[in-house]
C-alpha angles and dihedrals in degrees: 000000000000117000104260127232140257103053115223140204159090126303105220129195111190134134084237111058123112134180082257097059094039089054085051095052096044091055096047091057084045089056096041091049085056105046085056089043086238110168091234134116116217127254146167130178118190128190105194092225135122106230089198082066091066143064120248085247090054097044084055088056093048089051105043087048092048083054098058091053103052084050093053088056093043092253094137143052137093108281075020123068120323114193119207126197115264129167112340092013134084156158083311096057102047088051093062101045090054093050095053095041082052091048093044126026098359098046085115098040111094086204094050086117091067091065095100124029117211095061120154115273091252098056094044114296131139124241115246090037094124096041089051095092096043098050095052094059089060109049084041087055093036088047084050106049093044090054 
């Protein structure tokens, strides 16, 4: 079978990342997508950094920057590739990389704003985003213990 699009999956800042560890990640997503039959490719992207090192001012520069070159590779876009926060990485975060992927290579794109999910509520986001995790955890334990 074809590897499906879009790509999914987390953006993670932390001093201990590492391309293994990005490649397993990615596949993971790729494998849980396709156990639930979810139309989703897998992805990971990982910048070895500690954002408690850096200044609110320089982690939107980071980020942005980090914006412009997965768009120059073709890593982001909605039906693309469509990053998500993961450890070291938020709604903040998210917000950022949409509104520099609307001002840059989506400017014409009236979804551009789909590029990233984990966005705040008021730019887009969903409610019950940062309980998802969470909540899944505990219906896969609970299926688990009643059967």
């Amino acid at each position: 079978r074809q590897h499906r699009t879009p790509c999914k999956g987390g953006i993670r800042y932390s001093p201990l990342v590492d391309a293994h560890e990005v490649k397993a990640l990615a596949a993971l997503m790729t494998y849980k997508c396709a156990t639930v039959d979810v139309p989703f490719g897998g992805a990971k992207a990982g910048v070895k950094i500690n954002p408690r090192d850096y200044s609110v001012g320089e982690l939107e520069r980071i980020t942005r920057r980090l914006c412009i070159e997965f768009a120059k590779k073709g890593f982001i876009g909605p039906g693309v590739d469509v990053p998500a926060p993961d450890m070291g990485t938020g709604e903040r975060e998210m917000s950022w990389l949409a509104d520099t992927y609307a001002q840059t290579l989506g400017w014409q794109d009236l979804s551009a704003n789909a590029c990233v999910t984990g966005k705040p509520i008021t730019q887009g986001g969903i409610h019950g985003r940062t309980s998802a995790t969470g909540r899944g955890v505990f219906h896969a334990i609970k299926n688990f213990v009643e059967d």
